[in-house]
N, C-alpha and C positions, 0 to 999 in steps of 0.2 A: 497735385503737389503732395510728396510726402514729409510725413509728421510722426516724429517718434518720443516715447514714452520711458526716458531714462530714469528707471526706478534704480536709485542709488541708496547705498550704505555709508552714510558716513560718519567718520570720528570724530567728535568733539573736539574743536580745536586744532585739528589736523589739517593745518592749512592746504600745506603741500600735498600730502595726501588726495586728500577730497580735490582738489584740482583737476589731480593727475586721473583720478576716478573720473571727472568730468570729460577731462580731453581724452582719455580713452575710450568712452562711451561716444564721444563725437566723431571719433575716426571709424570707428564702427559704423556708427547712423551715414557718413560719404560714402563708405566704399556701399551703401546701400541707396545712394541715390537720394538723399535726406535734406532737404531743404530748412524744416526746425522743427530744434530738438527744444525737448523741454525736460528740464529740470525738478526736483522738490523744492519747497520752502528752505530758506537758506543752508541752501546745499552746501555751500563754501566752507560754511562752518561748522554745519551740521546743528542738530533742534534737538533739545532746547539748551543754548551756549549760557543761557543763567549770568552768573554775575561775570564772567569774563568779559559781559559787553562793558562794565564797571572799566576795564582797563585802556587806557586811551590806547597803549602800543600797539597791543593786540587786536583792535577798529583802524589803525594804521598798517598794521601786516595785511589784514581781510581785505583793504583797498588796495594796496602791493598786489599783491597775491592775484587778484581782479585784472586789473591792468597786464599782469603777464601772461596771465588765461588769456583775456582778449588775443595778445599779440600769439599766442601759441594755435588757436583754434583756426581749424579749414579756414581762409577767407570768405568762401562762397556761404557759407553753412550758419544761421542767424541759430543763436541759442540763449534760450533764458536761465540764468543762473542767481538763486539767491544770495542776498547778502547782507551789508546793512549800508545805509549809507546815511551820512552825520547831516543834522539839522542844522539848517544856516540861520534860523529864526531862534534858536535855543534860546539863547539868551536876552534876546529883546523883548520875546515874547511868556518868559515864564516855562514853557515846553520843555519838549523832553528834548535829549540830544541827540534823538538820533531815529532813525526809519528803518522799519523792515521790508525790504526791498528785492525786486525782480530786475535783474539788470539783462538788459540785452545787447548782445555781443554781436559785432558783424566785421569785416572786414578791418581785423587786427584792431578794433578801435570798442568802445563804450559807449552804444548808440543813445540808448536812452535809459531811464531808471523809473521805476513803477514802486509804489509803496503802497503799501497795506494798509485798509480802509478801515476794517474793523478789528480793534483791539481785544482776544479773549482775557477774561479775569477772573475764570471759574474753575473750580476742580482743579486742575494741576499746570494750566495757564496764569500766567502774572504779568501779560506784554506790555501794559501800561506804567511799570515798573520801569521798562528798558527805554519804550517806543513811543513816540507821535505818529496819531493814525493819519494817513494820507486823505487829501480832500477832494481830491478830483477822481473822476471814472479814468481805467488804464485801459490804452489802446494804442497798436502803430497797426501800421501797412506795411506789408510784405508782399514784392511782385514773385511769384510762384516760378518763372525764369523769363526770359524774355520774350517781346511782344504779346504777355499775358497780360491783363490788368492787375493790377494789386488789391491785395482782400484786406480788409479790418479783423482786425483780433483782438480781444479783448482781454485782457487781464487780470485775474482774481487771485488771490494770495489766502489760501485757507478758508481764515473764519469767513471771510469776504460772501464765502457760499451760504452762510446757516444765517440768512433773515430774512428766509418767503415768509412773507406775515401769511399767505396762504394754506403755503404746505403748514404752517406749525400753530396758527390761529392765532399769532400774537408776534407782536417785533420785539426782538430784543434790543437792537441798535435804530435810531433816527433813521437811518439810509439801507436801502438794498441796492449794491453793487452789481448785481443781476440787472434790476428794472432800469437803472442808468444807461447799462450798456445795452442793453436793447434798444433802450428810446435813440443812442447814437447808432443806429442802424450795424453794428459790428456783424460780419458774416459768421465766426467762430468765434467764442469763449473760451478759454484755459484755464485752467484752476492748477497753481500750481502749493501743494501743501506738504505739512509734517504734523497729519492726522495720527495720535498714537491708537493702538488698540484697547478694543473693550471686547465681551463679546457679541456678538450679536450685530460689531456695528457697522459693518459690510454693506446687510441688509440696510440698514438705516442710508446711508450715505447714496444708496442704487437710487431708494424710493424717493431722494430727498430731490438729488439732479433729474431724474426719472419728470418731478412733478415740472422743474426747471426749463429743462429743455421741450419738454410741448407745451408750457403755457408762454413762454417768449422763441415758438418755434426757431430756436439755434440749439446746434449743434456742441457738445460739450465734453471737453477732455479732461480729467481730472489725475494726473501725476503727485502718487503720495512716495515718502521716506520710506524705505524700510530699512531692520534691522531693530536692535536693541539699543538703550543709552539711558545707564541707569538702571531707575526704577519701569522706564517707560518703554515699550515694546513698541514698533511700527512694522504692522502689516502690511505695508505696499497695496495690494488687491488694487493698482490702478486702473481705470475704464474708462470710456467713450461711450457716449450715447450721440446718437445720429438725430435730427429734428425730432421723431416720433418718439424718442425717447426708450428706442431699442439700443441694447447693451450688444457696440459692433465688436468690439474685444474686451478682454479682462486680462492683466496681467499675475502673475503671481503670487500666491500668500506668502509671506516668510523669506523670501528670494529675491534676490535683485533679476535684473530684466531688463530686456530692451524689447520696445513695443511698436512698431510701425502701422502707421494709418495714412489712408489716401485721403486730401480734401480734392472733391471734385468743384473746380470753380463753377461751373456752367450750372449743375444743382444745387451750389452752396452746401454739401452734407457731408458726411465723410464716410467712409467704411473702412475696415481694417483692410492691410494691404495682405497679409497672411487670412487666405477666407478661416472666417468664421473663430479665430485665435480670442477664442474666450474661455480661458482657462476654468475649470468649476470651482466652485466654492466647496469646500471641506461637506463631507457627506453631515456630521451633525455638531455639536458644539463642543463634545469631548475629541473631537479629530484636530478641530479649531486650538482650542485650548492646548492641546499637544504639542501641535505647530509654534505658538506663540511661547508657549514656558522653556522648550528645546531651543529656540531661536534667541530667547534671555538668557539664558544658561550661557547658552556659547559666546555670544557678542560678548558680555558682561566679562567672562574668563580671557577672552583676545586681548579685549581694548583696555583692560586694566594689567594686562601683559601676563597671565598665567595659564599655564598648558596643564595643568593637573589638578584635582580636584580630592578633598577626603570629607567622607560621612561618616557620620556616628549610625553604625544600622543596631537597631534595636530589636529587629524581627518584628516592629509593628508596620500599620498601612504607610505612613507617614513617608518613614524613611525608604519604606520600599521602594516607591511613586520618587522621590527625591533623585534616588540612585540610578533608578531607570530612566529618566530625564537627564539626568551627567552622563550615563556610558552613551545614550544618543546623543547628545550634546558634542560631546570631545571623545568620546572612544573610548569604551570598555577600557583599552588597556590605560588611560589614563585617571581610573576611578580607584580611589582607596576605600576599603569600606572597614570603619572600625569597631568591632564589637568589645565592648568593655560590662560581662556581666555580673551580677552583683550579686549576694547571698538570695534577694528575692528575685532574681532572674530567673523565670520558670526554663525549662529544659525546650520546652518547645518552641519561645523565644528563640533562642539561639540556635535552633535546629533550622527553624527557617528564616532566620539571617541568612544561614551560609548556603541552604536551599537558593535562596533570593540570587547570592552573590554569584553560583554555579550556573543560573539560568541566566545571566548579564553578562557573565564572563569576566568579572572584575575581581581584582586582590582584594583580600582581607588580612586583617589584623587581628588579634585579640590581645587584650589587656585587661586581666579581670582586675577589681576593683576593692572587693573585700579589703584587702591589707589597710588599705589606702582611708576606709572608713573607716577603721579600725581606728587608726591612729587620729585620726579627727576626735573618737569618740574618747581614748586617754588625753586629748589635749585638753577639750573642756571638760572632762569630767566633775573637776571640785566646783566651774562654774553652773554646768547643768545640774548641779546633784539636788535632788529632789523633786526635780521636774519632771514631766512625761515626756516620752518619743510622740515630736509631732512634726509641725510641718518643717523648723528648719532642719532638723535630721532624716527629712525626705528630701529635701532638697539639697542637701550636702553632696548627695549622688550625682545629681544631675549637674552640680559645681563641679565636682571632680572630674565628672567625665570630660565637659567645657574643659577644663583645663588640659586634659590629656590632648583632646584635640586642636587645639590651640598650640601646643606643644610640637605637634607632627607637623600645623599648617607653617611655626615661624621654622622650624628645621629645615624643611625640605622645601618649603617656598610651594605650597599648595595652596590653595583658594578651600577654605572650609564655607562647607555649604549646611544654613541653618534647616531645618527637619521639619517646623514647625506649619501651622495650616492657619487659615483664616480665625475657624472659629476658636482655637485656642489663644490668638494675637486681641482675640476679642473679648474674650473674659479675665485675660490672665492666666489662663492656664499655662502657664511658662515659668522658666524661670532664669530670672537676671542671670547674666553670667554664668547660666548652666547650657540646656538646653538651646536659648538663644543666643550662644556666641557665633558667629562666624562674620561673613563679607558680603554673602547675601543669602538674603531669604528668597528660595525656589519659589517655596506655594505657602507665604503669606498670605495670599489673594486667593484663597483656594479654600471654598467652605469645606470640613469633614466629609460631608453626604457628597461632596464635589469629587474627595479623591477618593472614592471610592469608586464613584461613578467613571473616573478618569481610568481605574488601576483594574476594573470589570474591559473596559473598553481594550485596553491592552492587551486583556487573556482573548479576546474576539478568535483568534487562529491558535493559539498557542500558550500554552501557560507560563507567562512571565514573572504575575507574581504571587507565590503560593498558596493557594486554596486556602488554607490555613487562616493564613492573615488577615483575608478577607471575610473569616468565617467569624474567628473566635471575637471577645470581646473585646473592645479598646483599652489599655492600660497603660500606666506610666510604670507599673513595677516596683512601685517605692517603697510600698510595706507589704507583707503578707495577705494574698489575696484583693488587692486593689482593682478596681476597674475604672472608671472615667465619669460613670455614670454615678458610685458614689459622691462626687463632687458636684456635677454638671444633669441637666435634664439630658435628655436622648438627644441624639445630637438630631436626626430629623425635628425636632419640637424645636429644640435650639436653632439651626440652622433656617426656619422660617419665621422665628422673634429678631435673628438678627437683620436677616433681611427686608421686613420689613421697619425696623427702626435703624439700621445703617441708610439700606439703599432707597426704599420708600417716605424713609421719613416720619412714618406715622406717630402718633402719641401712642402712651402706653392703652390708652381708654381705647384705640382703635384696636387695637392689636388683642387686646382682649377680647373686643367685640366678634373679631374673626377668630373663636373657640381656644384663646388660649388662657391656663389658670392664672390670675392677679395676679397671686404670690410668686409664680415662678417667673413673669412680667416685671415684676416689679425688681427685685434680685437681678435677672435678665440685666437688667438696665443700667441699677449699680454699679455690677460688676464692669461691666463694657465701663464707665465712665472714671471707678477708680482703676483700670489695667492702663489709664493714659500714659504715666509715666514709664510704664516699660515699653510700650510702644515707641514711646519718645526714644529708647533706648536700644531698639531695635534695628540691626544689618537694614539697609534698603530691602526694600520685597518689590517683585516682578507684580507690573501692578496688568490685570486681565478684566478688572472689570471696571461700571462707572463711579466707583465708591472704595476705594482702595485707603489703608492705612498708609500712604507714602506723603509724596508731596502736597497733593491735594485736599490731604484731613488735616483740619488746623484747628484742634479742640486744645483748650487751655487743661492743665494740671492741676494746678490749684482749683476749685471750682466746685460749687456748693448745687451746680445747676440742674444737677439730674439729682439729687440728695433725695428730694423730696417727689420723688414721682407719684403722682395719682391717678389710680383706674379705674 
């Protein structure tokens, strides 16, 4: 019996759309001889729909919408498509209103509906908000064509996968939807999800079914979303493991896809129907990375409806990596890069700005800025007078510029793209309504030592972005002679205090322990806790790892909680 793996894109919201994404991938899987197809986690609507499930009309369109799918798809051709479908205990019982659901489709009708067992609530999950988690194990029967017997299949919806108290040495959830379906003897498992990316978590996700499928010897299909939405990227990298817990194909990174697998009833296993169609996984993590920030670039610029893009290039790493990810995103010719230099704009600055912008192929602008300070600096003068040049007349620069390009983006209807990196979203090194204006942050998610490692990996064949940039010192330019590093520790030193106190967790006392100096720990820590509020204030950012400043981080503003750190 064949079984195909429709790794879909789809839009939030896009009823129609994503349907028609739907039924076109199904007429695809027939004219391939395709018995059932399978779908992502609520594909209908696309992950994650957030408070539009708040809207009753829009849970009334989604189940339209359902029903005309049905009656449109192959009759012969059984397909699971996500959705949501409304809780009939809601009210009686306290519950939520409503399910996340796998509905299966067969002969123009709505055969049955499967809901999701376990709710996440972590990191950038909130489904307990929307959802009541489902109480029974999901499974039907499907005869493979006639005079066959009919197999069991079981049904898993995402998180459903992540509670082997084995593989992970502890349950997070009362129930594992795996050992259920096992115990009901089911031939095949399917996992159908809207896993976003991190990185690294490919591997994780291989090892986790890997342990799955040879401790409840069944066979296992696991169908993820890809595309962009939001802050939150999905990698697709769909697979199947066969009983042994061999990887019979791989679909995709970054790509939609159609995946075909044979189930052989007689062995209960499956293998792909394409020998050996196990696409490789990215050769290292800056390849990875690449993939996914190109992939948010673009979705983000589609689905919010703009084909054009302008950056502030500064001639530093930042923007460079920024600019190179836009012209591959949407096309060189759809990149504006704006250079706006200032009396402390060194010469070499701007030399390999337009260096940068000649090896991408992209327009440039310039707008010097002098004047423009000028006139800031006669506005307040009688109020500054007596005071020194300090931080807000270095940041006046960085307002101005925002402005300028803010200015280009409401003109022409371009999507301005913020410049910024991890570890500066992290300390503060930014600035309100300057630097950090735009519609989305590229490489928020993106520590310093990351883009550099990211913007080395690029030069690998060919020099994309100028020696130079990579060489010279890090600076913001704002006063005479400035570098980054007057402000900030090295960003290697930085870049491993933040990671382990973001993504590890550690106390300050640990992080010390592991050869870092208190003072600079302790400041460290500070800094990151009062920069909340610009965060708070901060474009969405492309989120790539497991610890992102987007939806996921929910630290208060107010807050006296890291004030007092001790090492």
């Amino acid at each position: 019996m064949k079984i195909a793996i429709a790794q879909l894109n789809p839009t939030i919201g896009a009823l129609t759309d994503n349907a028609q994404n739907i039924l076109n991938a199904a007429k695809q899987a027939l004219d391939l001889d395709v018995r059932l197809l399978l779908t992502p986690e609520l594909s209908l609507c696309g992950y994650p729909p957030r408070d539009l499930l708040l809207d009753p009309s829009f849970v009334e369109a989604m189940a339209t919408t359902l029903q005309q799918l049905a009656r449109d798809l192959p009759p012969n051709l059984a397909v699971l498509v996500g959705t949501v479908e409304p809780n009939p205990k809601a009210f009686t019982s306290g519950g939520k209103s409503l399910f996340n659901s796998m509905a299966l489709l067969e002969g123009g009708k709505v055969q049955q509906i499967f809901h999701k067992r376990l709710l996440p609530t972590y990191d950038v999950f909130d489904e307990q908000r929307y959802f009541e988690p489902g109480l029974q194990p999901n499974f039907f029967t499907l005869t493979p064509q006639p005079h066959y017997s009919a197999i069991k299949i079981g049904v898993t919806i995402c998180e459903d996968l992540w509670n082997d108290e084995e593989f992970w040495g502890k349950r997070t959830y009362a129930v594992n939807p795996i050992t259920d379906l096992a115990q009901l003897g089911v031939d095949l498992i399917v996992n159908l999800s809207a896993s976003p990316y991190s990185v690294g978590k490919q591997a994780l996700r291989e090892a986790m079914l890997r342990h799955s499928a040879t401790r409840f010897d069944r066979p296992i299909i696991y169908a993820n979303q890809v595309g962009s939405n939001d802050d939150l990227i999905f990698d697709g990298s769909s697979f199947a493991l066969n009983r042994t817990g061999e990887i019979v194909c791989r679909a995709r990174s970054f790509e939609t896809d159609l995946v075909l697998l044979d189930f052989d009833v007689e062995k209960g296993d499956i293998a792909s129907v394409q020998p050996k169609y196990v696409t490789p996984l990215p050769d290292c993590e800056e390849e990875e990375i690449w993939g996914a920030l190109v992939l948010g670039v673009k979705d983000y610029a589609r689905k919010c409806g703009f084909s054009k893009v302008v950056i502030g290039l500064s001639g530093g790493v930042d923007s460079a990596l920024v600019a190179a990810i836009a012209a591959e995103a949407l096309g060189a010719e759809n990149v504006l890069g704006v250079l706006m230099p200032s009396p402390y704009s060194s010469d070499h600055s701007v030399k390999d700005a337009l260096v940068l912008a000649e090896n991408l192929g992209i327009k440039t602008h310039t707008l010097p800025i002098g004047n423009l300070m000028q006139s800031y600096d006669e506005s307040w003068e009688d109020l500054f007078a007596g005071t020194e040049f300090g931080i807000a007349e270095e940041n006046i620069q960085s307002r101005i510029r925002g402005n300028l390009l803010m200015a280009i983006a409401n003109k022409f209807g371009y999507l301005l793209l913020s410049t910024g990196n991890k570890s500066e979203m992290a300390v503060g090194y930014c600035t309100l309504y300057g630097d950090m204006n735009g519609g989305l942050a590229a490489i928020a998610d993106v520590p310093k030592t990351r883009v550099y490692s990211l913007c080395k990996w690029l030069n690998r064949n060919d020099e994309i972005i100028p020696e130079n940039i990579l060489t010279k010192a890090p600076s913001a330019e704002l006063k005479p002679g400035q570098t980054d590093q007057d402000s900030l520790p090295a960003y290697d030193i930085l870049d491993d205090i933040l990671q382990r106190f973001i993504h590890e967790h550690q106390s300050a006392a640990q992080i010390v322990a592991a050869g870092h100096d208190p003072d600079v720990v302790k400041r460290v820590i500070k800094m990151v806790a009062r920069a909340e509020f610009k965060r708070r204030q901060a474009p969405p950012g492309l989120k790539i790892t497991d610890r992102a400043f987007g939806t996921g981080w929910r630290m208060p503003i107010a807050s006296k909680g890291l004030d007092t750190v001790s090492v």
